[in-house]
N, CA, C and O of each residue as an XYZ file, in Angstrom:
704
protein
N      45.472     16.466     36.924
C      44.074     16.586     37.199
C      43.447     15.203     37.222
O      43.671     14.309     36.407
N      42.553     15.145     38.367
C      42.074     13.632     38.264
C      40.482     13.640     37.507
O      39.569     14.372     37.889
N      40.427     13.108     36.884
C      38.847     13.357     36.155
C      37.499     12.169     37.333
O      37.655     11.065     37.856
N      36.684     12.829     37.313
C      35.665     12.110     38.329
C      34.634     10.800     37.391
O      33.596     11.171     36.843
N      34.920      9.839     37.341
C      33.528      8.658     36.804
C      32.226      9.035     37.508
O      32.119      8.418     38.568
N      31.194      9.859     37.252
C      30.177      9.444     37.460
C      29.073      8.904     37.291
O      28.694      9.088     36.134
N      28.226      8.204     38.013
C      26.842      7.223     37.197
C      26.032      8.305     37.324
O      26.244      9.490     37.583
N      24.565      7.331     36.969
C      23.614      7.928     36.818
C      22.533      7.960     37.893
O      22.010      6.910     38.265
N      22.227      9.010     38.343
C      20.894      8.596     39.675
C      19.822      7.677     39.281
O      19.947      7.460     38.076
N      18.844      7.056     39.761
C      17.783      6.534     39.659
C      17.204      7.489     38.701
O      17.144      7.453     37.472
N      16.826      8.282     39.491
C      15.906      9.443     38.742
C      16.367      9.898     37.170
O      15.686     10.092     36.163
N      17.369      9.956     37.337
C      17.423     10.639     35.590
C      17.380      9.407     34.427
O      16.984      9.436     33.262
N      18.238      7.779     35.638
C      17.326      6.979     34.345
C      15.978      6.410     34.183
O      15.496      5.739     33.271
N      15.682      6.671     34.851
C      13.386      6.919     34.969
C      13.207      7.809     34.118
O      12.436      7.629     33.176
N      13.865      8.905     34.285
C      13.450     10.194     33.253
C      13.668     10.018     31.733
O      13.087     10.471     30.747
N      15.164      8.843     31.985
C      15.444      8.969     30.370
C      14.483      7.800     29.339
O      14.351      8.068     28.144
N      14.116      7.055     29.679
C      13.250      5.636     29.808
C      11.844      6.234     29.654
O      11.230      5.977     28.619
N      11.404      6.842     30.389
C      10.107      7.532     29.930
C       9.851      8.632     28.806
O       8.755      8.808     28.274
N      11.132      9.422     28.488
C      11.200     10.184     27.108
C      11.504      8.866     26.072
O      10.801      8.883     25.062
N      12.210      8.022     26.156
C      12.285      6.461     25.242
C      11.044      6.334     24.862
O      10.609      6.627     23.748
N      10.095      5.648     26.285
C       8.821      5.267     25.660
C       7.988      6.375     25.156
O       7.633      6.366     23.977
N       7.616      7.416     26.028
C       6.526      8.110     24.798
C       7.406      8.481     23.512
O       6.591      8.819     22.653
N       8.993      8.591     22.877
C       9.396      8.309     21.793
C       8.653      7.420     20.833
O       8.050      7.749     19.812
N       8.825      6.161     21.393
C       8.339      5.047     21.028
C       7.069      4.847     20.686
O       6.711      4.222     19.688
N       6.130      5.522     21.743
C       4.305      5.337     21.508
C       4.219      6.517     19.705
O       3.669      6.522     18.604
N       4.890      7.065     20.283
C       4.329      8.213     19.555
C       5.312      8.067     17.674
O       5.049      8.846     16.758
N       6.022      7.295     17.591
C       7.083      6.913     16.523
C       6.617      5.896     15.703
O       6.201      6.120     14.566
N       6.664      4.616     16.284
C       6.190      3.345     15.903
C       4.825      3.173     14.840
O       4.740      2.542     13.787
N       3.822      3.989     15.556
C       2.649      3.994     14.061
C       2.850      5.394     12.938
O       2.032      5.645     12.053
N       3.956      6.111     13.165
C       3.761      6.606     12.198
C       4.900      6.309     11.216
O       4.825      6.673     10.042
N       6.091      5.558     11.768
C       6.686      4.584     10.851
C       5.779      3.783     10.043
O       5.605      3.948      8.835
N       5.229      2.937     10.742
C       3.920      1.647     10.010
C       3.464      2.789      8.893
O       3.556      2.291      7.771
N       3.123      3.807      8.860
C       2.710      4.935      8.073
C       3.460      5.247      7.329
O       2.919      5.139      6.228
N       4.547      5.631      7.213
C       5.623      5.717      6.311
C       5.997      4.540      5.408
O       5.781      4.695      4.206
N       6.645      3.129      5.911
C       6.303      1.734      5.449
C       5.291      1.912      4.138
O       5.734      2.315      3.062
N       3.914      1.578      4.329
C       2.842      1.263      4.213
C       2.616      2.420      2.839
O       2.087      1.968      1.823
N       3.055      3.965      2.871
C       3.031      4.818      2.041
C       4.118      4.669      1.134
O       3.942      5.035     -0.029
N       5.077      4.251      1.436
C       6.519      3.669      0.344
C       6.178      2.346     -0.644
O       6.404      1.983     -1.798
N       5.479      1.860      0.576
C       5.350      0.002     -0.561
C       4.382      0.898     -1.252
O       4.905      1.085     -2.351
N       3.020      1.694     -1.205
C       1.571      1.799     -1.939
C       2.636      2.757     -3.134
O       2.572      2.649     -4.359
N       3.244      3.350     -2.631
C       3.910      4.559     -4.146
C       4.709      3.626     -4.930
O       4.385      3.641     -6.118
N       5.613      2.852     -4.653
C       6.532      2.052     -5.489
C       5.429      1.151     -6.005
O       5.243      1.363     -7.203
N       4.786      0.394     -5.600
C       3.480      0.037     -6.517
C       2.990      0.411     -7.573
O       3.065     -0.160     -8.661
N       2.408      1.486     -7.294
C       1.809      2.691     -8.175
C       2.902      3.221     -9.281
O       2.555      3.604    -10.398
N       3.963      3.200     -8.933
C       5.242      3.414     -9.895
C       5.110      2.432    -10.774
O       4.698      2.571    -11.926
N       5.447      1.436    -10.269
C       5.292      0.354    -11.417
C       4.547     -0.206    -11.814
O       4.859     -1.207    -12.459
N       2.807      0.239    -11.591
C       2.061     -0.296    -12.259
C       1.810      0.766    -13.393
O       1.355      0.384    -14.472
N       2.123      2.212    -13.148
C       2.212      3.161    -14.044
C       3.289      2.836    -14.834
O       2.805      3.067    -15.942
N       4.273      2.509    -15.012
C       5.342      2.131    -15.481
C       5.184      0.832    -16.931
O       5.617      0.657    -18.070
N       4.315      0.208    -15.981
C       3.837     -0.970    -17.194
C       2.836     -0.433    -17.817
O       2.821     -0.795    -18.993
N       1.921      0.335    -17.519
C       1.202      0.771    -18.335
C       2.222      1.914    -19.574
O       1.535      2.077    -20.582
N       2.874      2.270    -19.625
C       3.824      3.434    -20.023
C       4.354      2.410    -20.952
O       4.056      2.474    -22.145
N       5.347      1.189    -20.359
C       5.370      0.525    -21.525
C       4.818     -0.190    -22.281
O       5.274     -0.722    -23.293
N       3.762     -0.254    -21.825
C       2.830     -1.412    -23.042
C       2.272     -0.603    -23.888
O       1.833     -0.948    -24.986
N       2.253      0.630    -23.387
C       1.782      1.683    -24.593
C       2.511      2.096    -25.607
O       2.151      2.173    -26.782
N       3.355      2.315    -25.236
C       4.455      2.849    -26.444
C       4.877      1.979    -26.947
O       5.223      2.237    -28.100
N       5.113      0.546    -26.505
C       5.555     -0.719    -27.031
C       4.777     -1.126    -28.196
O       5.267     -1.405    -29.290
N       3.427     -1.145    -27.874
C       2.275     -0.779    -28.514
C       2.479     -0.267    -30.476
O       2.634     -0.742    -31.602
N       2.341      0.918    -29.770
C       2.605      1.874    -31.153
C       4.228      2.080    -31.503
O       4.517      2.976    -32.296
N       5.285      1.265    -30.925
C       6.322      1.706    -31.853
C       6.794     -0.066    -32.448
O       7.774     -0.328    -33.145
N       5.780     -1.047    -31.925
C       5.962     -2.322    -32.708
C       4.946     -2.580    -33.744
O       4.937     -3.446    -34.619
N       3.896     -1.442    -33.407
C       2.554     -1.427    -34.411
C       1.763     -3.135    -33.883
O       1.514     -4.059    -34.656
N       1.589     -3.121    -32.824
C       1.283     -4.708    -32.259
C      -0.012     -4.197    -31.056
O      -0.120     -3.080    -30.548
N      -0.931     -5.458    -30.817
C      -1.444     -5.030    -29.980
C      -0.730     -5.400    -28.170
O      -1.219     -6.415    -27.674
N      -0.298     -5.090    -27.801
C      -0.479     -5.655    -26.478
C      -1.064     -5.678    -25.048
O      -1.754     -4.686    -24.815
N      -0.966     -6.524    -24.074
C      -1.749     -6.607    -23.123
C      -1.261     -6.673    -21.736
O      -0.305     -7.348    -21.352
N      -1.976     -5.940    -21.052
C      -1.793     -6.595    -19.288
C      -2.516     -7.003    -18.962
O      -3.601     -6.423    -18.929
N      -2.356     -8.184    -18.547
C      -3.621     -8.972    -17.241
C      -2.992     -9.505    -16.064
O      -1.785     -9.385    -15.854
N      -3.653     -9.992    -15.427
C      -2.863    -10.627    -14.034
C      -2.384    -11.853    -14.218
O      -2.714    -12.660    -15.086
N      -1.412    -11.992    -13.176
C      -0.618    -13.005    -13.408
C      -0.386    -14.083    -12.161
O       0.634    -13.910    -11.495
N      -1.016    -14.871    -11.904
C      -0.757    -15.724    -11.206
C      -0.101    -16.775    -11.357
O      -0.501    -17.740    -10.706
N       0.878    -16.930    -12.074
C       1.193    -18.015    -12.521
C       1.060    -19.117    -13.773
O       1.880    -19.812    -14.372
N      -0.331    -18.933    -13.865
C      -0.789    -19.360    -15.384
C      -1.626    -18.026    -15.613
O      -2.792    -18.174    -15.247
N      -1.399    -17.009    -16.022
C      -1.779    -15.650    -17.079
C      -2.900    -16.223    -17.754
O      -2.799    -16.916    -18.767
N      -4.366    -15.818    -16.972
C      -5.465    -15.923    -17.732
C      -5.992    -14.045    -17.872
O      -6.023    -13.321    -16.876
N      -6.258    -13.685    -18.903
C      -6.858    -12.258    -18.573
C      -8.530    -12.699    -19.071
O      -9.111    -12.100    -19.976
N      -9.128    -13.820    -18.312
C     -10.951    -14.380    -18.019
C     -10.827    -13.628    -17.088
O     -10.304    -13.628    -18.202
N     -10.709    -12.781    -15.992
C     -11.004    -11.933    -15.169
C     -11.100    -13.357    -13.787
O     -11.788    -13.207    -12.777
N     -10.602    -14.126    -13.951
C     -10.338    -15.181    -12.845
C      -9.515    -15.548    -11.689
O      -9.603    -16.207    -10.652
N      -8.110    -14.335    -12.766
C      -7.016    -14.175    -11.933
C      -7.033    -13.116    -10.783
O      -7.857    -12.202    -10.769
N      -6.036    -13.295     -9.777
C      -5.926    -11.881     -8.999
C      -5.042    -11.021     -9.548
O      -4.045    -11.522    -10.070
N      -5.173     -9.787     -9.558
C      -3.984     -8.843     -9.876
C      -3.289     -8.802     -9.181
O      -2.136     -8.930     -9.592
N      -3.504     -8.589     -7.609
C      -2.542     -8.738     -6.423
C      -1.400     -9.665     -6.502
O      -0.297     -9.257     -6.140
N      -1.554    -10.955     -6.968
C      -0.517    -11.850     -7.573
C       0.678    -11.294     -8.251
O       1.865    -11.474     -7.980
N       0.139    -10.594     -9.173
C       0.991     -9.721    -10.283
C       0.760     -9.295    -11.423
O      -0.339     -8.761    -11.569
N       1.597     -9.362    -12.515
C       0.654     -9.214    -13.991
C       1.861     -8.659    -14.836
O       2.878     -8.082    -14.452
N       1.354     -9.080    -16.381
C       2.449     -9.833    -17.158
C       1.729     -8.334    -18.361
O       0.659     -7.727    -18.330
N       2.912     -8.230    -19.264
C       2.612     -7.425    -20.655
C       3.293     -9.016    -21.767
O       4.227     -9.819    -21.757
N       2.144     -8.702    -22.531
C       2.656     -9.517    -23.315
C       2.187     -9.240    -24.936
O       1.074     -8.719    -25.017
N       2.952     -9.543    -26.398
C       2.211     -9.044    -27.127
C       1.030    -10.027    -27.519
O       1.302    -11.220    -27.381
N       0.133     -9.808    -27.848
C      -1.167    -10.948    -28.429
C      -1.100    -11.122    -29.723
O      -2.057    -10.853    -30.449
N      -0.089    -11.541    -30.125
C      -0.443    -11.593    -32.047
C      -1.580    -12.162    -32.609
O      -1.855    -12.273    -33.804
N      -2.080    -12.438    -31.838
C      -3.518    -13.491    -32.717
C      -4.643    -12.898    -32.506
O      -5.639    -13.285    -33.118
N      -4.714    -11.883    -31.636
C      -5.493    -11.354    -31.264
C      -6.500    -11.766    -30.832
O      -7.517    -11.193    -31.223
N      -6.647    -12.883    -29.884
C      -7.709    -13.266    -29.504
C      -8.411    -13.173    -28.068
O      -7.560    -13.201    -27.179
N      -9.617    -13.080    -27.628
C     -10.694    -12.399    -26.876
C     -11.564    -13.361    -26.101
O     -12.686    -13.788    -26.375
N     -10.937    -13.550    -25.275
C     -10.287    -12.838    -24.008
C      -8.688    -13.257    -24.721
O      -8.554    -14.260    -25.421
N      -7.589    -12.343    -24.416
C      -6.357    -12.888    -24.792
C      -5.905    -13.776    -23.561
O      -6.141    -13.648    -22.359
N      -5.102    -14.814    -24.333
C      -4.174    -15.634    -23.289
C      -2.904    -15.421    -24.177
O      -2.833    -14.859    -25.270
N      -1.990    -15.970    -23.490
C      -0.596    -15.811    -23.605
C      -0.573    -17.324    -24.111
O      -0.869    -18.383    -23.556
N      -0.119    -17.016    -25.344
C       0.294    -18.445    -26.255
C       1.636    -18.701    -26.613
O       2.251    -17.641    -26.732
N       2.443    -19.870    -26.867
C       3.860    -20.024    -26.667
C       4.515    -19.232    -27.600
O       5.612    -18.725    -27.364
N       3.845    -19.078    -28.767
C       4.538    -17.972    -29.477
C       4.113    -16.532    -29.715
O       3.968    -15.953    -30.792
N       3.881    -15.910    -28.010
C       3.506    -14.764    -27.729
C       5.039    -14.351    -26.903
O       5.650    -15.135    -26.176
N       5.406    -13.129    -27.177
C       6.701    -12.363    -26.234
C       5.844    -11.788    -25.110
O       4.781    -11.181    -25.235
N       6.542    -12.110    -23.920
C       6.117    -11.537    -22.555
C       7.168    -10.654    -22.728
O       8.321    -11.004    -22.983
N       6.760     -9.429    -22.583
C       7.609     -8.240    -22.365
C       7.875     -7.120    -21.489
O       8.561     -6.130    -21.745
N       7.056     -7.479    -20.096
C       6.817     -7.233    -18.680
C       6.369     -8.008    -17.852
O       5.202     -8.326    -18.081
N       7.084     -8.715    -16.446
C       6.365     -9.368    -15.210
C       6.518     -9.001    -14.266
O       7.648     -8.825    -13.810
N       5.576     -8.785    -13.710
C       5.562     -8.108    -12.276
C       5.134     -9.032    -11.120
O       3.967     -9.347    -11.355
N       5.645     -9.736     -9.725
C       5.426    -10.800     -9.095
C       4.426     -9.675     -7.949
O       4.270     -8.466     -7.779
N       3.859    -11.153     -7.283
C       3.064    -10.368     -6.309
C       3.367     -9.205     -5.293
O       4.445     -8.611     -5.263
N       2.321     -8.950     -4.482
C       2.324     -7.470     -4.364
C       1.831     -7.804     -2.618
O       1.456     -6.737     -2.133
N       1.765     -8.615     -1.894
C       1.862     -8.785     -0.558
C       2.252     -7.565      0.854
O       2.355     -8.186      1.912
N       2.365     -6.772      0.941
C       0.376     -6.378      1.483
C      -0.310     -6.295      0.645
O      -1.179     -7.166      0.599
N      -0.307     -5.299     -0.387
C      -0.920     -4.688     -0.757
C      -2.384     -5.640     -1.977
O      -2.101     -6.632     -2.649
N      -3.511     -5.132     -1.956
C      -4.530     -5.666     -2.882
C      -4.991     -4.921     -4.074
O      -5.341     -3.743     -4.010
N      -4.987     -5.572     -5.088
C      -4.979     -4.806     -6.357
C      -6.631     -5.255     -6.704
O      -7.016     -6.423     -6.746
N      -7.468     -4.084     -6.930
C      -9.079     -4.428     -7.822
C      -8.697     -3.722     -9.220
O      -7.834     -2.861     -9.388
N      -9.773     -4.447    -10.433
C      -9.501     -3.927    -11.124
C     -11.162     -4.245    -11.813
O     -11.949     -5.094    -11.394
N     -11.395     -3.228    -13.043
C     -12.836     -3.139    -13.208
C     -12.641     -3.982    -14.784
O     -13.536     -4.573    -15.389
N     -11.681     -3.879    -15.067
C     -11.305     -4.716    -16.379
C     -10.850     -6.061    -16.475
O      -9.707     -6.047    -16.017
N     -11.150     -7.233    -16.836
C      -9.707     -8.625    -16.232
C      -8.586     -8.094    -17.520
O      -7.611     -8.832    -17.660
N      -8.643     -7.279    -18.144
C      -7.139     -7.091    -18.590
C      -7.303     -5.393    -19.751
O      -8.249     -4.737    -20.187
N      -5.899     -5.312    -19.825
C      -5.993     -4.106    -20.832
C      -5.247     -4.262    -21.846
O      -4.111     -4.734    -21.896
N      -6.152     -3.702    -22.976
C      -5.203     -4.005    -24.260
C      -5.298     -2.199    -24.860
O      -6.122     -1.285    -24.862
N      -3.714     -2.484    -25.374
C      -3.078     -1.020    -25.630
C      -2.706     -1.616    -27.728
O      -2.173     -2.626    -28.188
N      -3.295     -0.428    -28.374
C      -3.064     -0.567    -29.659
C      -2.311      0.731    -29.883
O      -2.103      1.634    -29.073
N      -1.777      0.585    -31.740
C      -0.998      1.374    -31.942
C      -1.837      2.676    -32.138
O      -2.950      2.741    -31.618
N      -1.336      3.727    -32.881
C      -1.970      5.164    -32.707
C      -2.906      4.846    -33.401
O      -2.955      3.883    -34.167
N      -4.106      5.999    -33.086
C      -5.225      5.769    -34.001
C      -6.524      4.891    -33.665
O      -7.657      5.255    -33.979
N      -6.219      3.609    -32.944
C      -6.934      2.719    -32.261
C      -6.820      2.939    -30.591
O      -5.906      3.445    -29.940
N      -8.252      2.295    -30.101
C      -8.967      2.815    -29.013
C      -8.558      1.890    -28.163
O      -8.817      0.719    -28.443
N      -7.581      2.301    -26.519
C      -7.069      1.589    -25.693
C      -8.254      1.244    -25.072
O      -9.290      1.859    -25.326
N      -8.201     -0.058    -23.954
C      -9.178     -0.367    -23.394
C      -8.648      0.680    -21.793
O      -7.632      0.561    -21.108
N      -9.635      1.497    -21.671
C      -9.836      1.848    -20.223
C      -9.782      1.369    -19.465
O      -9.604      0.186    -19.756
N      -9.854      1.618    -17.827
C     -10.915      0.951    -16.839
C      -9.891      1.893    -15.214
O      -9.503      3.060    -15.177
N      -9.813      1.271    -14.593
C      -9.263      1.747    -13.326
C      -8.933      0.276    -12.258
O      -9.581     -0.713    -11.916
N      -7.492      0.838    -11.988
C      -6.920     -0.220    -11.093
C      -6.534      0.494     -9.470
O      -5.846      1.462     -9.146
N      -7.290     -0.438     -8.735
C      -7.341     -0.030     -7.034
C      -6.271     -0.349     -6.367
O      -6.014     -1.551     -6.313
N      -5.839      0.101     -6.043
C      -4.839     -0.170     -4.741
C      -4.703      0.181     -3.164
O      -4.473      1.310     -2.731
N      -4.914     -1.171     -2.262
C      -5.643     -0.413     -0.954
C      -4.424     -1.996     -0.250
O      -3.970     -3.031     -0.739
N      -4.364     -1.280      1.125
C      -3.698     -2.150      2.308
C      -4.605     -2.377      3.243
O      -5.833     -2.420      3.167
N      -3.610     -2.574      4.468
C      -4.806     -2.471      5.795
C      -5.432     -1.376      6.024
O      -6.442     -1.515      6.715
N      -5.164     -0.244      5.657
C      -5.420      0.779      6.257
C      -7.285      0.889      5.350
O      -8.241      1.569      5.722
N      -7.224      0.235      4.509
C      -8.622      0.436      4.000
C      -8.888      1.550      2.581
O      -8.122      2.151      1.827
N     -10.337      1.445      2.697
C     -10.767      2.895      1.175
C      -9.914      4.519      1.412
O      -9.494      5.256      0.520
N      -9.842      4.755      3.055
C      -9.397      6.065      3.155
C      -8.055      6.415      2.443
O      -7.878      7.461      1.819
N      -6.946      5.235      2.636
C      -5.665      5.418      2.200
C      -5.426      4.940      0.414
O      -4.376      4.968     -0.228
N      -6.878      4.499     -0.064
C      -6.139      3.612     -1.559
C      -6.335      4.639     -2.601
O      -7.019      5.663     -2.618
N      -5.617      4.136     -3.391
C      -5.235      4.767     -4.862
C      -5.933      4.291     -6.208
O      -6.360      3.140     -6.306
N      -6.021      5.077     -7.088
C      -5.926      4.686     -8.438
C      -5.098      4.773     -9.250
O      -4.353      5.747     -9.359
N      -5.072      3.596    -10.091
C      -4.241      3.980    -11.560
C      -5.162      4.146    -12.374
O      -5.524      3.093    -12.899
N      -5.869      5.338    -12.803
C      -7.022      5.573    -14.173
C      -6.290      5.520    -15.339
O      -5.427      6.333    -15.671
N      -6.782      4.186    -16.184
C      -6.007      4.547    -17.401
C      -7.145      4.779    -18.455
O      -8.214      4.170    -18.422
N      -6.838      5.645    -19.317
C      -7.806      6.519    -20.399
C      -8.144      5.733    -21.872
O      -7.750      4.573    -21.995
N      -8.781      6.299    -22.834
C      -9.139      5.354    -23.979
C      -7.737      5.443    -24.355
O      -7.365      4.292    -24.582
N      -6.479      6.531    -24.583
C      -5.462      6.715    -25.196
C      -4.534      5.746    -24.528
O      -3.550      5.184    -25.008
N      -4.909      5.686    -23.639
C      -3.799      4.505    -22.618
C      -3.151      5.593    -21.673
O      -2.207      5.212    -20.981
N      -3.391      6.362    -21.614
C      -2.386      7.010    -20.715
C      -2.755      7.198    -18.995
O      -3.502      8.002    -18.437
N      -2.272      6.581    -18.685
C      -2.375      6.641    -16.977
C      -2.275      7.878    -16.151
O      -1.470      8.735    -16.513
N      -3.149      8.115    -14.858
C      -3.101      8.978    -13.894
C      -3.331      8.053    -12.599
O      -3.850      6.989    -12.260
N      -2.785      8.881    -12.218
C      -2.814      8.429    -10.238
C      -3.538      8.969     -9.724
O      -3.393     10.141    -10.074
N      -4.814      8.842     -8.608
C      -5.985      9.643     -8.274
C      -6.406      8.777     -6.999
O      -6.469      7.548     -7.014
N      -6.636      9.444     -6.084
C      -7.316      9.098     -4.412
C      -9.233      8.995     -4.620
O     -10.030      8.819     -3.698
N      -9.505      9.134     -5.811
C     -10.989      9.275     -6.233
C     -11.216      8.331     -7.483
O     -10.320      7.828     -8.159
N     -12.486      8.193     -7.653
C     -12.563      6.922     -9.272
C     -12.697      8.156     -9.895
O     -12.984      9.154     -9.236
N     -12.477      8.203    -11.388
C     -13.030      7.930    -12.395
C     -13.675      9.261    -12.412
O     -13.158     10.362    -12.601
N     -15.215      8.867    -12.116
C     -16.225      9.693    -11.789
C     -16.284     10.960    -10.399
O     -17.006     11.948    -10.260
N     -15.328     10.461     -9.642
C     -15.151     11.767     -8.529
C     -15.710     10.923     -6.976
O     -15.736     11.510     -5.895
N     -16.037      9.773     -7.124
C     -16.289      9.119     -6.256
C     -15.581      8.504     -5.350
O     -14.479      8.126     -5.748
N     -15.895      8.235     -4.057
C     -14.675      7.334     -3.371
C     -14.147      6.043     -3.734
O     -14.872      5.318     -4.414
N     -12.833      5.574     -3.342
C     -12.656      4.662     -3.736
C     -12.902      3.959     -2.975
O     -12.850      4.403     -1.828
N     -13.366      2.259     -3.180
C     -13.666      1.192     -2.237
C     -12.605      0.204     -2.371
O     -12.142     -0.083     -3.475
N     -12.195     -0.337     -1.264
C     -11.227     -1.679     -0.985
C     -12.505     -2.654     -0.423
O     -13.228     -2.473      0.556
N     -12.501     -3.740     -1.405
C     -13.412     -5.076     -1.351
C     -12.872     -5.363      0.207
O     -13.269     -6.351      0.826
């Protein structure tokens, strides 16, 4: 039996090239969408994550400790960006605003966060052992896509974190 090679007409590769591109129109931004929803959740993971451990770190060293942002030199004066990153560290001296002093243990760093922009209503949070009152506040997380797509991390007087598309109060969230 002789088997036949055949090509392809014009026409069916026009046909196949045009199912490609509207593939393509119709694929491409909702990848960017997918992207964009993976980096904002793994974010949110680990900023919940540090909050999780600075809490319990907290009450099972009987210590106070802290997150603030971290740019490099860890000021929690509310000067730094969070977007940069942000450090747990314990504060033994307890001092207000805390900085990170050489004989303080950093015991979480987190490097910047590129897309993504971090607001925060606090310049830092301090988590005590049981019994004593965590500092609150709420941390934003927004990309290009703007207020419609960003998140919260609400963390409570107890320290305990939630994830929420609304503040606080039930309000929208804003990206500066």
């Amino acid at each position: 039996m002789h088997n036949a090679i055949r090509g392809l007409s014009l026409l069916e590769v026009i046909a196949a090239l045009s199912v490609a591109a509207l593939l393509l129109t119709v694929g491409v931004p909702t990848f960017h969408g997918i992207i964009n929803n993976s980096r904002r959740t793994a974010t949110i993971n680990d900023l919940v994550a540090t909050v999780q451990i600075a809490r319990t770190t907290a009450i099972r060293r009987n210590r106070q400790l802290v997150i603030c942002p971290d740019d490099g030199r860890p000021r929690c004066d509310g000067s730094a960006d969070w977007s940069q990153g942000w450090l747990v560290f314990v504060n033994e001296d307890f001092d207000r605003p805390p900085s990170l002093d050489d004989n303080e243990t950093v015991i979480h760093r987190h490097g910047p966060l590129a897309p993504l922009r971090v607001y925060s209503n606090r310049s830092y949070f301090a988590f005590h052992r049981i019994g004593l009152r965590s500092t609150n506040g709420t941390l934003t997380l927004c990309d290009n896509r703007g207020s419609t797509q960003a998140r919260a991390v609400i963390i409570s007087y107890t320290g305990r974190p939630r994830v929420s598309a609304r503040k606080a109060d039930g309000s929208p969230l804003e990206c500066l």
